[in-house]
Residue, then its C-alpha position, 0 to 999 in steps of 0.5 A: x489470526x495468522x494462518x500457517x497452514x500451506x498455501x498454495x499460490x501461483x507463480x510470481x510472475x504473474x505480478x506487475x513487479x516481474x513484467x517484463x522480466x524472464x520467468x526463470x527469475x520468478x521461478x528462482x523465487x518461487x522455490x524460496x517462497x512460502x505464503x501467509x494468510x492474515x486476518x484484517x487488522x492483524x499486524x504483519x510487523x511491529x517498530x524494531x521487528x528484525x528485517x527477515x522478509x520481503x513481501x508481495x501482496x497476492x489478495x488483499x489490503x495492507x498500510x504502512x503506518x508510522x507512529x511518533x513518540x507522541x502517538x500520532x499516525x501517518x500512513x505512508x501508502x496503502x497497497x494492493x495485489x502485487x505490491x512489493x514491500x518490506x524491501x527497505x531492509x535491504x539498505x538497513x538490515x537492522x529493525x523495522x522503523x514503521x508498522x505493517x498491518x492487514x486491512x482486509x483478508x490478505x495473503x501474503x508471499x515471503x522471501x527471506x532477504x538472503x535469498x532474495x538478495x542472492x538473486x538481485x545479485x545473479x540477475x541484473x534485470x531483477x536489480x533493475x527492477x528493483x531499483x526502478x521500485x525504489x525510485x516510483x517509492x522515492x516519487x510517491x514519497x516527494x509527492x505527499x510532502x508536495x501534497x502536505x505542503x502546498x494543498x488545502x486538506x480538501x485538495x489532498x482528499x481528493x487526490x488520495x481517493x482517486x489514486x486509491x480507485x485507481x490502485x484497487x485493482x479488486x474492485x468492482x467497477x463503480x464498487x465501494x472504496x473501503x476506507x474509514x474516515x480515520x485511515x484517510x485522516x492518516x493519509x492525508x495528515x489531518x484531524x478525522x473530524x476534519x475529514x468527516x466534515x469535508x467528506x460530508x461537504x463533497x457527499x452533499x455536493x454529489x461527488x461521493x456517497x458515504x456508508x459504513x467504513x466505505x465510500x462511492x466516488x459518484x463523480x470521479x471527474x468533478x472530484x478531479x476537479x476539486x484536486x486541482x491546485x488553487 
């Protein structure tokens, strides 16, 4: 359940999108800020919600999923604390085209667009790093139709766990990454019975070890390996 409750967090500034930037930017956006608790798989926004808000991730665990007419899934990008989302409204402020869904305990902090396009507008370092956002998205973008195109299911496996072990800024070191087969079938766009065959191939030749709903990268640099392209 979606908890409404006043929650007190600290400033913005100590996330990675406002490095480098003056305080007095954050703390502009603080006075607009509230904060929400959501439970794991709750949604946070439905396909044609209206674009009202942008995001920051304080704790927690959110995907970005797109589903076709013919019920299938991708999931775009999985992201962690301090990871800013929801900002393509900015461009289109129409309806939201993809889902946002919690995947753990997540606190969220809201900025209404209005305001915060009021302040991208009066500070040209925010807009700067806005539009550096933009672009590292564009890349990410670029580079899983790359992936999709020209490596082998195994190859993109490899490559989604270990920028999901390098993203989880919360994990514990050698901890578990906490993904179902099906949600790593979303990210790499295959079948989950062809995920689950190929994470029980890497499992027997000792580079992960699997459990329930997580896995340990047991050796993240022969995995590197089998991420090369052939």
């Amino acid at each position: 359940m979606r908890t409404t409750t006043r929650l007190t967090l600290p400033s913005l500034a100590e996330e990675k999108f406002f490095l480098g930037l003056d305080p007095s930017i954050s703390a502009r956006l603080d006075t607009f800020a509230w904060h929400r608790r959501y439970d794991p798989r709750q949604i946070i926004y439905f396909p044609d919600d209206r674009c009202d808000y942008v995001y920051w991730v304080r704790s927690g665990r959110v995907k970005i999923t797109h589903v076709t007419e013919r019920h299938r899934e991708l999931t775009y990008r999985h992201l962690f604390k301090g990871d800013l989302f929801g900002e393509e409204g900015l461009a289109d402020r129409s309806q939201r085209k993809d889902y946002a869904e919690a995947l753990t305990d997540t606190v969220l902090t809201l900025v209404r667009y209005d305001d915060f396009f009021q302040v991208v507008q009066e500070e040209g370092t925010l807009s700067l790093a806005l539009a550096r956002h933009c672009c590292r998205r564009a890349l990410d973008v670029e580079k899983s139709l790359s992936d999709l195109l020209f490596m082998e299911v195994r190859q993109r496996i490899a490559c989604r766990l270990l920028e999901l072990s390098g993203q989880e800024a919360e994990r514990e070191d050698n901890g578990p990454l906490r993904l179902t087969h099906q949600e790593l079938a979303n990210l790499v766009g295959a079948t989950r019975e062809t995920v689950t065959v190929t994470l029980r191939a890497l499992q027997e030749e000792g580079i992960v070890t699997l459990g329930n709903r997580h896995l340990y990268l047991v050796d993240p640099e022969r995995l590197a390996q089998v991420a090369q392209p052939l």
